[in-house]
C-alpha positions in Angstrom: -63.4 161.0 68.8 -60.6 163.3 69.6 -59.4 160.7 72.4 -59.3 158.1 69.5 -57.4 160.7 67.1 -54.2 160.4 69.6 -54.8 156.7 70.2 -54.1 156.2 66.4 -51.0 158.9 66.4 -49.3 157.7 69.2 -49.8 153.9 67.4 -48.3 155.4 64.6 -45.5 156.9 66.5 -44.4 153.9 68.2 -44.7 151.2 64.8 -42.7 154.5 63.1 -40.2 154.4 65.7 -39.7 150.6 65.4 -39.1 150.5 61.9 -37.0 153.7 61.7 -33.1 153.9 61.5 -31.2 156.1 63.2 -31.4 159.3 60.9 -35.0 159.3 60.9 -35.2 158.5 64.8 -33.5 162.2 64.9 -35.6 163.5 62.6 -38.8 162.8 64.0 -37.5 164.0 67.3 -36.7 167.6 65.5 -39.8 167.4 64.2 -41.7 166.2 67.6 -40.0 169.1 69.5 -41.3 172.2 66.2 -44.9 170.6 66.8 -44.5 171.1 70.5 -43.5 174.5 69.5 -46.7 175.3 68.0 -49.2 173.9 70.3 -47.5 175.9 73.5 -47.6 178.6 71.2 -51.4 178.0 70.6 -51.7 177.1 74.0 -50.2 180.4 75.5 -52.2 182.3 73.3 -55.8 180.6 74.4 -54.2 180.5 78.0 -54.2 176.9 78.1 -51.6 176.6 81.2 -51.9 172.4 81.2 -51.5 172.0 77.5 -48.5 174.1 77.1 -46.4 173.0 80.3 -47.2 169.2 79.0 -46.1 171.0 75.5 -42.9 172.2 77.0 -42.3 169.6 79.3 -42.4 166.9 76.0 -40.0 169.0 73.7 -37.0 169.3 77.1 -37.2 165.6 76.9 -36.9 164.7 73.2 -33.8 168.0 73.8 -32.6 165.4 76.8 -33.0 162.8 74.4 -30.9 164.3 71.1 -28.2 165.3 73.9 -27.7 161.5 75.2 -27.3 160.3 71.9 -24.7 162.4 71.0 -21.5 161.0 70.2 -19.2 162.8 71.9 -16.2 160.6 71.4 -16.5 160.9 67.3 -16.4 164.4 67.1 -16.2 166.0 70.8 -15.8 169.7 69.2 -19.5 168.9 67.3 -20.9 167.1 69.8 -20.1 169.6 72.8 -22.0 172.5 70.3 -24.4 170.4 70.0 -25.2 169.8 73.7 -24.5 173.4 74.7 -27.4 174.4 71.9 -30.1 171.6 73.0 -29.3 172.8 76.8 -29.5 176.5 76.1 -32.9 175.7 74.2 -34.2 173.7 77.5 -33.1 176.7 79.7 -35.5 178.8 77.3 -38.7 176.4 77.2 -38.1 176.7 81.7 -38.3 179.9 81.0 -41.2 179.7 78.7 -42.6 178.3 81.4 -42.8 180.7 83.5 -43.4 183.9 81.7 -45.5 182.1 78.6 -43.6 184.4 76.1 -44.2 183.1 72.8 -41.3 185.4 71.4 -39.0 182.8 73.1 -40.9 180.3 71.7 -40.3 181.7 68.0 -36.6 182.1 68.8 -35.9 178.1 69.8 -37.9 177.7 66.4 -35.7 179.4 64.8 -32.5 178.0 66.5 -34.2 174.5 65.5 -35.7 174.5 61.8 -32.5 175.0 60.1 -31.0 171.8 61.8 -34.3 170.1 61.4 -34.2 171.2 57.6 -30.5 170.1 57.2 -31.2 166.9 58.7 -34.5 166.3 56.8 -32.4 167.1 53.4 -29.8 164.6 53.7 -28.4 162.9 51.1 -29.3 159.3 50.8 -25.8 158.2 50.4 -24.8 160.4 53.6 -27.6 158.7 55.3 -26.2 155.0 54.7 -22.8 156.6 55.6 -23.7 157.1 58.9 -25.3 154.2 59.4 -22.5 151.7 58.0 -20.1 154.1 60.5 -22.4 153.3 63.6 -22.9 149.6 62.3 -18.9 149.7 62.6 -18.9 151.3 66.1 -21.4 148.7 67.5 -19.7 146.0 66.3 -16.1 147.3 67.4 -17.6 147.6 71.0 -19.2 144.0 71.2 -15.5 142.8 69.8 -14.2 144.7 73.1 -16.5 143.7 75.4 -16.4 139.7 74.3 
């Protein structure tokens, strides 16, 4: 049963991620890395070693992931905070890693949330901002490269 429960989540994932614009691309990233949060917390604590280095080891990738698609041409200042923050929070989950502390863990939480929250709370008309200005980018790039 349990094996069918992710089947059906990780279906729902992928036809999410196909139909999602950029914004909410982000935000389910933010979100995926706060749920892997929580299970290597409830891993650590039932001393589940496999659970939470697969835990950890999934929330430095969607990290990897928000850092490649920042834009660090639009707003380099931004952008370079940005990166410094996701890498800083990788070097913690290594180090979660090693000494399972799941005060660490609370602290990249709370590093997180608020951008997660920000993100989540978005106006609708910032939202179509962004997109019209990457629709513009993409567009300006295939004029170059023609």
């Amino acid at each position: 049963m349990r094996k069918n429960i992710k089947a059906y989540a990780r279906v729902n994932v992928e036809s999410g991620l196909m139909d999602a614009n950029p914004h909410q691309v982000i935000l389910m990233m933010y979100n995926g890395i706060l749920d892997c949060i929580a299970n290597a917390k409830g891993a650590i604590e039932r001393k589940d070693i496999q659970l939470k280095t697969a835990q950890v080891s999934k929330a430095i990738a969607l990290l990897e992931a928000l850092q490649s698609a920042l834009d660090m041409d639009a707003e380099p200042q931004i952008s370079t905070n940005f990166y410094e923050l996701y890498a800083y929070c990788i070097d913690k989950f290594i180090d979660v890693n090693v000494d399972m502390n799941v005060d660490t863990l609370a602290h990249i939480d709370d590093l997180l949330r608020p951008l997660r929250d920000a993100w989540s709370q978005m106006s609708e008309d910032d939202k179509q901002t962004g997109i019209d200005l990457l629709k513009q980018k993409n567009q300006q790039s295939s004029a170059v490269g023609a």
